[in-house]
N, CA and C of each residue as an Amber inpcrd file, in Angstrom:
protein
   441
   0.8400000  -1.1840000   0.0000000   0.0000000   0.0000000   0.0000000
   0.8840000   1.2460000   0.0000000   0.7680000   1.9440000  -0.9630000
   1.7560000   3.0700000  -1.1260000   1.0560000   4.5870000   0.4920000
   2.1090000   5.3210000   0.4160000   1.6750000   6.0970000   1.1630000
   1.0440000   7.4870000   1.0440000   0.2990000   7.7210000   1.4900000
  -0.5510000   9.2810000   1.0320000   1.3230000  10.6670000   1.0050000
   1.5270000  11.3290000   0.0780000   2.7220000  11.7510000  -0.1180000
   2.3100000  13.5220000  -0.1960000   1.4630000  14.1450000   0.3270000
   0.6870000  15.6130000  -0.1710000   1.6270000  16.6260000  -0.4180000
   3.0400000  16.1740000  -0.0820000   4.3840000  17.1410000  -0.0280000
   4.7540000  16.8380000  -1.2870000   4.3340000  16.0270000  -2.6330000
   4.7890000  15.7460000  -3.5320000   3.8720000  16.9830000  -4.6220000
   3.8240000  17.9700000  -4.1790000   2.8440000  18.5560000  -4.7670000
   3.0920000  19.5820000  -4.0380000   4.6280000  20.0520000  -4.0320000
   5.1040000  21.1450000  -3.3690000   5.9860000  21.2870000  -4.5910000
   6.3140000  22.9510000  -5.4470000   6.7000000  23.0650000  -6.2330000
   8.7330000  22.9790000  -6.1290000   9.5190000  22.4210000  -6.8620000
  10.7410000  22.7780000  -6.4570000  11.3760000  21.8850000  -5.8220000
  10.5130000  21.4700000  -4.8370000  10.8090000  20.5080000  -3.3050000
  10.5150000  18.8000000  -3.5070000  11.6970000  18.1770000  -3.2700000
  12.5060000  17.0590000  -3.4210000  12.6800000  16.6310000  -1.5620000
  11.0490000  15.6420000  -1.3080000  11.5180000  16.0070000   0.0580000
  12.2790000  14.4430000   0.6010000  13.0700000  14.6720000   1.3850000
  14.2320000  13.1280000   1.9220000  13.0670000  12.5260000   2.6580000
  12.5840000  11.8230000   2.2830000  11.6640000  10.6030000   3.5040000
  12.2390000   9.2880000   2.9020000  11.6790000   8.3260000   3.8440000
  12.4970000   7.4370000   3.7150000  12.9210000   6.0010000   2.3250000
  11.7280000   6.5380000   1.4980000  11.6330000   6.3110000   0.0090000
  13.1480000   6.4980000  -0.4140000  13.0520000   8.3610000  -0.6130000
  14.4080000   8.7080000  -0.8600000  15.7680000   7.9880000  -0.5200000
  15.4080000   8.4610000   0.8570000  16.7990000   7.7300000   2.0140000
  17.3400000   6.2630000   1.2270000  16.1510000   5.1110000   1.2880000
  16.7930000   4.0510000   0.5870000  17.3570000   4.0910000  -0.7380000
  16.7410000   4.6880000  -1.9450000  16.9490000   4.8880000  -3.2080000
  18.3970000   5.6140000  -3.0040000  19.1670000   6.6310000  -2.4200000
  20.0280000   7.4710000  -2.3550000  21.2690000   6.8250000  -0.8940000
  20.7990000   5.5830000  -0.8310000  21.7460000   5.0630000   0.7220000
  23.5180000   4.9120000   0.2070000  23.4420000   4.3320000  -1.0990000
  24.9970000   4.6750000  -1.9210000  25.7480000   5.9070000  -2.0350000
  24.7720000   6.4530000  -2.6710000  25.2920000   7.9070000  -2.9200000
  25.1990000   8.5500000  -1.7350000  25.0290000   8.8890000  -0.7200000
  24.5630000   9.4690000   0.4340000  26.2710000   8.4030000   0.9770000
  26.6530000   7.4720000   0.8660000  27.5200000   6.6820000   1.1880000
  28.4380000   7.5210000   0.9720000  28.7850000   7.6010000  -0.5720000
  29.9930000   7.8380000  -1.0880000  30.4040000   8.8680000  -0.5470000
  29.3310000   9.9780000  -0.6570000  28.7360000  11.5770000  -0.0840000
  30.1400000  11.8010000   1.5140000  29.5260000  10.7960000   2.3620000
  29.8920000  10.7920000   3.5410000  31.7190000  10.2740000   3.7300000
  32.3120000   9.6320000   2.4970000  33.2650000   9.0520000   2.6660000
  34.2870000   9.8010000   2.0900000  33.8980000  11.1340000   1.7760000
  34.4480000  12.6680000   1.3140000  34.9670000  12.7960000   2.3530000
  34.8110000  12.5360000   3.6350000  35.5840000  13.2530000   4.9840000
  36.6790000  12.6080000   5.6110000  37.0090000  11.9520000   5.2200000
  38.5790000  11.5950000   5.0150000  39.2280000  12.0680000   3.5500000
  40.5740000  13.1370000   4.0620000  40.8860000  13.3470000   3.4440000
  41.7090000  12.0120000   2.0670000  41.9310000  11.1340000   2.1410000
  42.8270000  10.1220000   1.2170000  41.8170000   9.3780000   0.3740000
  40.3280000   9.5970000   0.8480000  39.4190000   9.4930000   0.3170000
  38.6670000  10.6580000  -0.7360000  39.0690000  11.9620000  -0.1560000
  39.3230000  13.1340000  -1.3890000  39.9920000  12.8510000  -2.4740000
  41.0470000  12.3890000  -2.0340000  42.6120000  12.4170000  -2.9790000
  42.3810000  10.9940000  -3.8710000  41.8730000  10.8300000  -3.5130000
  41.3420000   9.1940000  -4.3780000  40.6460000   9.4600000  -5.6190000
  39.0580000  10.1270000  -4.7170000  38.1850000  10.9990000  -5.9680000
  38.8410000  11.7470000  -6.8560000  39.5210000  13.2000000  -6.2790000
  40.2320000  13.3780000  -7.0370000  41.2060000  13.0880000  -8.1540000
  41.4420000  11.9820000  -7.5160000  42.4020000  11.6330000  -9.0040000
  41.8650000  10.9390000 -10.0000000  40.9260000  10.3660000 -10.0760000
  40.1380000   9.4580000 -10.4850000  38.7800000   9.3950000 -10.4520000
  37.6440000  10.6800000 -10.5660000  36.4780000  10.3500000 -10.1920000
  35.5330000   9.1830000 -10.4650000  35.5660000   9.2030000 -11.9280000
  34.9930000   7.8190000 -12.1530000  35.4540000   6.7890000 -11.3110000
  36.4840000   6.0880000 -11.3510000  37.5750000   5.2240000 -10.7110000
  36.6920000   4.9260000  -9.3840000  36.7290000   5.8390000  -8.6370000
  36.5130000   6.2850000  -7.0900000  34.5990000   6.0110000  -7.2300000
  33.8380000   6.3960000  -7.8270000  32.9270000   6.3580000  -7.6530000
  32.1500000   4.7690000  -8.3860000  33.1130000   4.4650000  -9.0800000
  32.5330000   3.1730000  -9.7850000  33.1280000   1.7200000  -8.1670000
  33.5020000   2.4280000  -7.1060000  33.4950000   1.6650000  -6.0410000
  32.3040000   0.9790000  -4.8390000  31.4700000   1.9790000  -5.7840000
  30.0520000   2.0200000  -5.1890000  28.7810000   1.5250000  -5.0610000
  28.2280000   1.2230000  -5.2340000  27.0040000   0.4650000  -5.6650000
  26.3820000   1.3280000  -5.7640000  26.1760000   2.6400000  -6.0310000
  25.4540000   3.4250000  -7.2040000  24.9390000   3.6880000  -8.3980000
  23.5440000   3.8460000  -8.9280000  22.8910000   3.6440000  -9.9870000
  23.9510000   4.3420000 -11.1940000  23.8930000   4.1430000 -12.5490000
  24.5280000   5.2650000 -13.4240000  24.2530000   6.8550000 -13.3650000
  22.7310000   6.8160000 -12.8890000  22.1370000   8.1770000 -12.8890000
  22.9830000   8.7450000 -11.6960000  22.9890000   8.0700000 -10.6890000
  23.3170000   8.9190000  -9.0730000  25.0480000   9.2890000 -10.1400000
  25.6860000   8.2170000 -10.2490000  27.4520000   8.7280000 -10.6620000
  27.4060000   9.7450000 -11.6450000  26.5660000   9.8260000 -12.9650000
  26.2450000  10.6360000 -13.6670000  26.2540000  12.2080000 -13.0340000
  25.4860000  12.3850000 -12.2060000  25.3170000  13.0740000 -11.1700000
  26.5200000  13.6650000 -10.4770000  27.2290000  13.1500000 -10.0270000
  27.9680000  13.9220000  -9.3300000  29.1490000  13.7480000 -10.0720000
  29.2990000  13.4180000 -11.7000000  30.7680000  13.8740000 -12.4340000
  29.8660000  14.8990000 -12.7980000  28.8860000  15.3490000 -13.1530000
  28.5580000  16.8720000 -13.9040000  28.2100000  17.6460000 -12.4450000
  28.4210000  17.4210000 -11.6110000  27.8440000  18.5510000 -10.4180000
  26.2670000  18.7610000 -10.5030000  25.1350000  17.7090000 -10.6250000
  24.2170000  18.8340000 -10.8430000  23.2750000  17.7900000  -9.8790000
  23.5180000  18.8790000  -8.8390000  23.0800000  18.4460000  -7.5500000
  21.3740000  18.1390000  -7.6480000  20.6640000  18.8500000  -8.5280000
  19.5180000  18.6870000  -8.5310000  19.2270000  17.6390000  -9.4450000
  20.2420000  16.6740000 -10.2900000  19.8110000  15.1010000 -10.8480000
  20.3370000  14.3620000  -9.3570000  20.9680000  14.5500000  -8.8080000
  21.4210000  14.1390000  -7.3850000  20.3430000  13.6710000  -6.7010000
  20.0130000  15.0870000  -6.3180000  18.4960000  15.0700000  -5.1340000
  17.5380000  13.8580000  -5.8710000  16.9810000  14.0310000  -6.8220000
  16.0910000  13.3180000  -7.7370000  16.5110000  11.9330000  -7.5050000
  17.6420000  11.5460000  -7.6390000  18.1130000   9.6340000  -7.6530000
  18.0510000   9.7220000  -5.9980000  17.8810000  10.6650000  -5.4780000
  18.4700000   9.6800000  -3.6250000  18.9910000  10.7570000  -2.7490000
  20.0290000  11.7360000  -3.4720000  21.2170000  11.9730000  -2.6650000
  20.2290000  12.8690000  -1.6430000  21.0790000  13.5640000  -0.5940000
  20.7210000  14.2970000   0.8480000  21.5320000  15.5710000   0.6430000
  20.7570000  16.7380000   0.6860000  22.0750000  17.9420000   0.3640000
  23.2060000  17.9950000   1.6090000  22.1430000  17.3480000   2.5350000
  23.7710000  17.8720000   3.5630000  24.8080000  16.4110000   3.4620000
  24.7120000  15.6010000   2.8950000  25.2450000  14.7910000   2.4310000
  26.9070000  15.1020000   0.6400000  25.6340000  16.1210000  -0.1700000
  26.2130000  16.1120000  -1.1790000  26.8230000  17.5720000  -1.1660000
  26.5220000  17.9590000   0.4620000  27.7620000  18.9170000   0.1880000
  29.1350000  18.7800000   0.5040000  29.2570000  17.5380000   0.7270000
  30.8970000  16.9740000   0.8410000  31.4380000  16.9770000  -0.2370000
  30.8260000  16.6610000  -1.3920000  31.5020000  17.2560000  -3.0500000
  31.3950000  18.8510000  -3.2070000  30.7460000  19.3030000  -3.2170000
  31.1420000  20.8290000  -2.8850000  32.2960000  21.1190000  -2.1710000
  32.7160000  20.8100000  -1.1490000  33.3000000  21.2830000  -0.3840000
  34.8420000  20.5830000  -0.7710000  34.6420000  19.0260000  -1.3550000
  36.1370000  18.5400000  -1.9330000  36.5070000  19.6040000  -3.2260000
  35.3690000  20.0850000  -4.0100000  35.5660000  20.8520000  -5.0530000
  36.3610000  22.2570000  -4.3940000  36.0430000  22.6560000  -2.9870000
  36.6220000  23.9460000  -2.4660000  35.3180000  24.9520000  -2.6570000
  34.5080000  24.3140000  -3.4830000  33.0060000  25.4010000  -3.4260000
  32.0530000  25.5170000  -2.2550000  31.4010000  26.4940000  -1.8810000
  31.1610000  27.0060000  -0.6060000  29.4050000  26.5750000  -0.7230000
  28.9690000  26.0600000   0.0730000  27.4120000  25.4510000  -0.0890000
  26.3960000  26.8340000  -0.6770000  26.9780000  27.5290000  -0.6510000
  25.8010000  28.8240000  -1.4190000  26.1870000  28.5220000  -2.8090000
  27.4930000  28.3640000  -3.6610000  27.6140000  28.3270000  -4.7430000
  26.8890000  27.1200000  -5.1440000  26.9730000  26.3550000  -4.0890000
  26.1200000  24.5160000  -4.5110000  24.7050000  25.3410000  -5.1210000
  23.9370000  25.9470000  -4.1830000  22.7780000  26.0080000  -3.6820000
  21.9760000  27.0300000  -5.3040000  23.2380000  28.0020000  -5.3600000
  22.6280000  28.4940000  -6.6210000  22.8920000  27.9060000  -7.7800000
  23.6910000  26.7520000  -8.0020000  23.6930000  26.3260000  -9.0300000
  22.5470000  25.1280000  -9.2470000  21.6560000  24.6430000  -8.0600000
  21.1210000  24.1780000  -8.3410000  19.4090000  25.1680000  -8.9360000
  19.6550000  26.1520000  -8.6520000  18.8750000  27.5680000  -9.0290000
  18.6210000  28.3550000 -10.4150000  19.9740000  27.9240000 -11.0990000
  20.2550000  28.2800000 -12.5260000  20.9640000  29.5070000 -12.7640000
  21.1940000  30.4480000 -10.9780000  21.6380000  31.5650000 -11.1220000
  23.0610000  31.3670000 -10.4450000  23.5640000  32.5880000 -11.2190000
  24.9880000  32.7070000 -10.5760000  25.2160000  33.0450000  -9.1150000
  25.9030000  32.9260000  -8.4360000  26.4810000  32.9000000  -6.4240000
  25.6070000  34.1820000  -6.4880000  26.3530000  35.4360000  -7.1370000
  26.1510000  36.1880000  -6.9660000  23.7870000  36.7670000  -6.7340000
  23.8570000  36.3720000  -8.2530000  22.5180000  36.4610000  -8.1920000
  21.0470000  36.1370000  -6.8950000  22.2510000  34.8340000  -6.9040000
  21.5650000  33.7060000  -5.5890000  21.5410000  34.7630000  -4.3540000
  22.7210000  34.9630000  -3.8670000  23.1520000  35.5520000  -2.4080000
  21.5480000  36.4400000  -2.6890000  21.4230000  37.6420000  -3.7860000
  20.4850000  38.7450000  -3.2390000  19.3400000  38.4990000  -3.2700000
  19.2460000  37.3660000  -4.2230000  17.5110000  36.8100000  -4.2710000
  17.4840000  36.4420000  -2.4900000  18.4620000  35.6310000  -1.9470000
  18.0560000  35.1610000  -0.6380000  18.4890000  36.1800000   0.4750000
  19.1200000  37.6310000   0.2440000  19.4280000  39.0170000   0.7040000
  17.9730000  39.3260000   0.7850000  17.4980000  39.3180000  -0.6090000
  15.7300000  40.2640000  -0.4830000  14.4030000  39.3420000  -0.4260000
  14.9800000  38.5700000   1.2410000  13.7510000  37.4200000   1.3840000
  13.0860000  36.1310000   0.5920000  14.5020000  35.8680000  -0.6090000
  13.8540000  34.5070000  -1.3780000  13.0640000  34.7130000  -2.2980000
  12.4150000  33.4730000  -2.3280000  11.3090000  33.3780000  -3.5590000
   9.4410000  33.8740000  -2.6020000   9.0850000  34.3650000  -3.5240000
   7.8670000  34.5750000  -3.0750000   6.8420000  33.0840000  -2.7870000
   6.0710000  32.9660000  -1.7640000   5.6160000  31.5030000  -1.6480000
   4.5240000  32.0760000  -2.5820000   4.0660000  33.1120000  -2.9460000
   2.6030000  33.4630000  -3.4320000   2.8380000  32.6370000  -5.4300000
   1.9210000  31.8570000  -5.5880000   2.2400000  31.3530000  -6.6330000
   2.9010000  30.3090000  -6.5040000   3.5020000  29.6920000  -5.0850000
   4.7730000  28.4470000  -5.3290000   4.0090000  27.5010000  -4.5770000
   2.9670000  27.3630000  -4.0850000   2.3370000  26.8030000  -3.0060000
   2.2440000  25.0320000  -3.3770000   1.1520000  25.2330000  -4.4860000
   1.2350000  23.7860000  -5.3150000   1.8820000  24.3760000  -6.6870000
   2.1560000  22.5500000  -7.1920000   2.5660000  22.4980000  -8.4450000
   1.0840000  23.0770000  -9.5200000   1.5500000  23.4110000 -10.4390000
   0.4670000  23.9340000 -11.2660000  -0.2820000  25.9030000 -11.5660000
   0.9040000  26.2280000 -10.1810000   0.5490000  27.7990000 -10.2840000
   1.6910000  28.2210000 -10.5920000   1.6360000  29.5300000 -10.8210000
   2.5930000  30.1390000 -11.4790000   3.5320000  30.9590000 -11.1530000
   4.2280000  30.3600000  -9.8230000   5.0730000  31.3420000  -9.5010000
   6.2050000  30.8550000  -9.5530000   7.3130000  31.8130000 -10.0350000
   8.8360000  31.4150000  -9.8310000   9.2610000  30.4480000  -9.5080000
   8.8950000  29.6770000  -8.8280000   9.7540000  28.3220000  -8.5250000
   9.1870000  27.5260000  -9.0560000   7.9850000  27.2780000  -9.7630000
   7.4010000  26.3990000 -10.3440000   8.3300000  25.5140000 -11.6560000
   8.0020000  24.5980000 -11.7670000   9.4940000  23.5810000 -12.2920000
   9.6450000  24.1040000 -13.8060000   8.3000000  24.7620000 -13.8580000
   8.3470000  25.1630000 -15.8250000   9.4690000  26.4900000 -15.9900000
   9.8510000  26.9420000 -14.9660000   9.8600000  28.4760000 -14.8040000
  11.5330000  28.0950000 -13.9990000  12.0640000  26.6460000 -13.6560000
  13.3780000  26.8380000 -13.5680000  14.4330000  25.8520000 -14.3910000
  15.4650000  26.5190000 -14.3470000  16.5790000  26.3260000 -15.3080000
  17.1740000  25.1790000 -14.9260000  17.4920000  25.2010000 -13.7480000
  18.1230000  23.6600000 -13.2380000  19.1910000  23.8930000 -13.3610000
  19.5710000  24.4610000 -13.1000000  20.9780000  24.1780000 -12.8500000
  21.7550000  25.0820000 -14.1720000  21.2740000  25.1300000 -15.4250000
  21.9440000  25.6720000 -16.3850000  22.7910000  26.6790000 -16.6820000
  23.3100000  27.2750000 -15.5930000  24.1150000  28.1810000 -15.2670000
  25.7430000  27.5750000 -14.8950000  25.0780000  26.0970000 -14.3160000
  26.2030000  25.2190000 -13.9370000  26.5880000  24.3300000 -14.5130000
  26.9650000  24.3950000 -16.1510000  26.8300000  22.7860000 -17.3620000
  28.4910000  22.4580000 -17.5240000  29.4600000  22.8550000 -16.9700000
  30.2610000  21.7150000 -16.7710000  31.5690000  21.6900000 -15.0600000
  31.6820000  20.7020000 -15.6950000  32.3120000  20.3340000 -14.2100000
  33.7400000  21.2530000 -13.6220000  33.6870000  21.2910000 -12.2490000
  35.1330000  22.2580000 -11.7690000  34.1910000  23.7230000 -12.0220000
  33.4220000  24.4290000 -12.1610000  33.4760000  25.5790000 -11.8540000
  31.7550000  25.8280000 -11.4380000
């Protein structure tokens, strides 16, 4: 019996319950094994290499050789999880955060300077406000890897 889900019908929002959690328990793995450094230096030298150690889907690895945290979220991953690749990259979780936004750091910082996105219009899927999935870029600000 599947479960009543009413948060799936929140525009934008990719929420971790425990669906997720299992689908993303690899990647959320690998995520976590960023914090040893010789385990950086591994990735680093070798991402594929390093990540084909995993029992991760193609989509989740796909995922984190292009950076695009929001095919991430979608297969499994946990942001406070996948900001351990951010942070091996040396990128600062706001740059994560707007690239999963479509806007540049900069852009990001003042949208979330002048109170965010408006909820008016973002409430359910199907209205028309700014965050609504028709109306974002995904990331397209962020299309290749290292920057």
């Amino acid at each position: 019996m599947a479960l009543l889900k009413p948060y799936l019908d929140v525009p934008g929002t990719t929420i971790f319950d425990a669906e997720q959690s299992r689908k993303g328990y690899w990647l959320n793995q690998f995520c976590m094994s960023l914090m040893k450094a010789e385990n950086r230096a591994a990735f680093k030298a070798d991402e594929r290499a390093y990540l084909d150690r995993w029992a991760m889907t193609e989509e989740q690895k796909q995922g984190v050789l292009t950076r695009d945290l929001n095919r991430c979220i979608a297969a499994g991953g946990n942001i406070y999880f996948l900001a351990k690749i951010g942070a091996t990259d040396g990128k600062s979780f706001q740059y994560m955060a707007a690239t999963m936004t479509g806007m540049t750091q900069d852009e990001y910082a003042a949208m979330m300077l002048a109170g965010g996105r408006s909820a008016e219009g973002n409430r359910h899927l199907g209205e028309d406000g700014d965050a609504q999935p028709q109306h974002q870029p995904q990331g397209q600000a962020h299309t290749h890897k290292g920057t």
